[in-house]
C-alpha positions in Angstrom: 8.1 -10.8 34.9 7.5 -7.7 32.6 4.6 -5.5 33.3 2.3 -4.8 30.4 3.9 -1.8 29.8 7.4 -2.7 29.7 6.1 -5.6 27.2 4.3 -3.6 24.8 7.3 -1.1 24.5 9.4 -3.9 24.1 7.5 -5.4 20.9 7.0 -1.9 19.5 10.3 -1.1 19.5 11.5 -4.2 17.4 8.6 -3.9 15.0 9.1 -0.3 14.5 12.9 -1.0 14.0 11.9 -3.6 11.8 9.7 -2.0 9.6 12.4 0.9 9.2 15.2 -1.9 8.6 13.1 -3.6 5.8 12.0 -0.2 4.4 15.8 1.0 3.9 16.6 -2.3 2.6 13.1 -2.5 0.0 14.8 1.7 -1.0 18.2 0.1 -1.9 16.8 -2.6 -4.0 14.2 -0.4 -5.3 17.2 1.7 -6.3 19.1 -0.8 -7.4 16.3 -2.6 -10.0 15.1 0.7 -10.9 12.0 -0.5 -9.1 9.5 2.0 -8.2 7.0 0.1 -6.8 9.6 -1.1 -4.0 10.7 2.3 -3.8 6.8 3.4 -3.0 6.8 -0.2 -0.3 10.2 1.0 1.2 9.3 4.7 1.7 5.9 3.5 3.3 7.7 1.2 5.6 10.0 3.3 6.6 7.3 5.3 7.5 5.4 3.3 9.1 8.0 2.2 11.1 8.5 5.7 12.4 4.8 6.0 13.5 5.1 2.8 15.5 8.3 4.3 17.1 6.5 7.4 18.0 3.7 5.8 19.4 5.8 3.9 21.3 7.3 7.4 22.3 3.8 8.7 23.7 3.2 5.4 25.4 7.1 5.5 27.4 6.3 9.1 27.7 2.4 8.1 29.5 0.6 9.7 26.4 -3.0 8.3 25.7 -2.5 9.3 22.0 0.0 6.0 22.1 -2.8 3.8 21.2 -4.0 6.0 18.2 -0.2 5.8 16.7 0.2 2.2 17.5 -2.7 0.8 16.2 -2.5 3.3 13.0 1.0 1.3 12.3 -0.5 -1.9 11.9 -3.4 -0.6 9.7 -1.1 1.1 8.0 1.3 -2.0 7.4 -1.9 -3.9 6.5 -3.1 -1.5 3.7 0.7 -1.3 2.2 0.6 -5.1 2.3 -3.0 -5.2 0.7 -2.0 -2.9 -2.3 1.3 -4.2 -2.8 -0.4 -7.8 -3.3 -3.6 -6.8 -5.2 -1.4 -4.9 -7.7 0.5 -7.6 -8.3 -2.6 -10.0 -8.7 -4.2 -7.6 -10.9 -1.1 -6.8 -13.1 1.6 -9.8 -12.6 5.2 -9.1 -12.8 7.2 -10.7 -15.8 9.2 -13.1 -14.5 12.7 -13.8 -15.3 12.6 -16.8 -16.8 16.3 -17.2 -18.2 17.5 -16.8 -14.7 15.5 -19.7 -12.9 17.7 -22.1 -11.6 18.4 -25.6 -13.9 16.8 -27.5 -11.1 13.5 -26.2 -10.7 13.1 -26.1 -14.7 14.0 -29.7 -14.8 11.2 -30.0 -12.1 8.9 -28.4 -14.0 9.3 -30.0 -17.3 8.9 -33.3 -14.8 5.2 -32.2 -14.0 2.7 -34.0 -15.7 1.0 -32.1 -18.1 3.7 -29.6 -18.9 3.8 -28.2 -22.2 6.9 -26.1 -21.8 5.6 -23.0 -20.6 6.7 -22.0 -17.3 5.3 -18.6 -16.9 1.6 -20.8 -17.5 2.7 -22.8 -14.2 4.2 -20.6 -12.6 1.9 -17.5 -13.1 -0.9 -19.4 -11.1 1.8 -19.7 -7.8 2.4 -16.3 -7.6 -0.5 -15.9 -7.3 -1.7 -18.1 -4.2 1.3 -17.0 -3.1 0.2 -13.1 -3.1 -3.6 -14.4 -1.9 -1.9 -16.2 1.2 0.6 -13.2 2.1 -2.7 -11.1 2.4 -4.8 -13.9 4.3 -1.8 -13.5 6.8 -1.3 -10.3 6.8 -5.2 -9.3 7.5 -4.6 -12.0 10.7 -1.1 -11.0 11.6 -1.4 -6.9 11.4 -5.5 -7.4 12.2 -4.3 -9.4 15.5 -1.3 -6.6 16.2 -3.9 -4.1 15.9 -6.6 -5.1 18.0 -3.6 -5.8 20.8 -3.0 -2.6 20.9 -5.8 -1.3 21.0 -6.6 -4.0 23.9 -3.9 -3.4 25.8 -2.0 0.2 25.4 -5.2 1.7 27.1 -4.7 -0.8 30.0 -0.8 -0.1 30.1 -1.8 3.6 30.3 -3.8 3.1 33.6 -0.7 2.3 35.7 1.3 4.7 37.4 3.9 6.2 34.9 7.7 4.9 36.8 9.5 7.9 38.9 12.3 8.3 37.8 15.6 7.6 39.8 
């Protein structure tokens, strides 16, 4: 069974990778879509990502300033999140309407009470869309956060390993 320790290292590693992977991967798209709002999100997640590697660092390395890092990371995720939704709310995106697929126009113009515009139907899903991604997030990140801040501190009180 993992100790504490070994389990909160574990889980910040992969969400610190994560976050680094997604932020690369929101830079190329913002690159490619001459996008630079998702150039903003990916530098911020790449970021973020390296703050929840180095507080993972501090916590492998028996550093009480682990629980500051880690629990910044998630607050930091959470604010990214927040913005990056309420802009959207506030100003929508366009959306691409000549590229939707044939089927979910023919679904649409199926709806009762369609009057054949689709930005007017789809315009209000976006945006419970963007209000759910932020109830999530402020439960998701909000949980992450409070773990850590739970649980690095109690990590910290065990004997750092000797090494071999």
């Amino acid at each position: 069974m993992f100790s504490l320790r070994k389990k909160i290292l574990k889980l910040s590693y992969f969400d610190g990778v994560g976050l680094i992977v997604m932020g690369v991967l929101s830079l190329v798209c913002a690159a490619e879509w001459r996008d630079p709002t998702g150039g903003i999100v990916g530098m911020a997640l790449v970021t973020l990502g390296g703050i929840e590697l180095r507080g993972r660092s501090f916590l492998h390395n028996h550093k009480t300033r682990a629980t500051g890092w880690l629990v910044g990371s998630q607050l930091g995720l959470l604010l990214v999140i927040l913005s990056y939704c309420l802009r959207n709310l506030a100003h929508p995106p366009s959306l691409p309407l000549n590229e939707l697929p044939t089927n979910l126009l023919t679904m649409l113009q199926k709806m009762p009470g369609y009057d054949g515009d689709a930005e007017g139907v789809l315009q209000p899903m976006m945006k419970i869309v963007y209000a759910l991604l932020m109830l999530i997030s402020v439960f998701y990140q909000g949980g992450m956060a409070m773990y850590y801040l739970r649980k690095t501190p109690q990590a910290l009180q065990s004997p750092p390993p000797v090494p071999a």
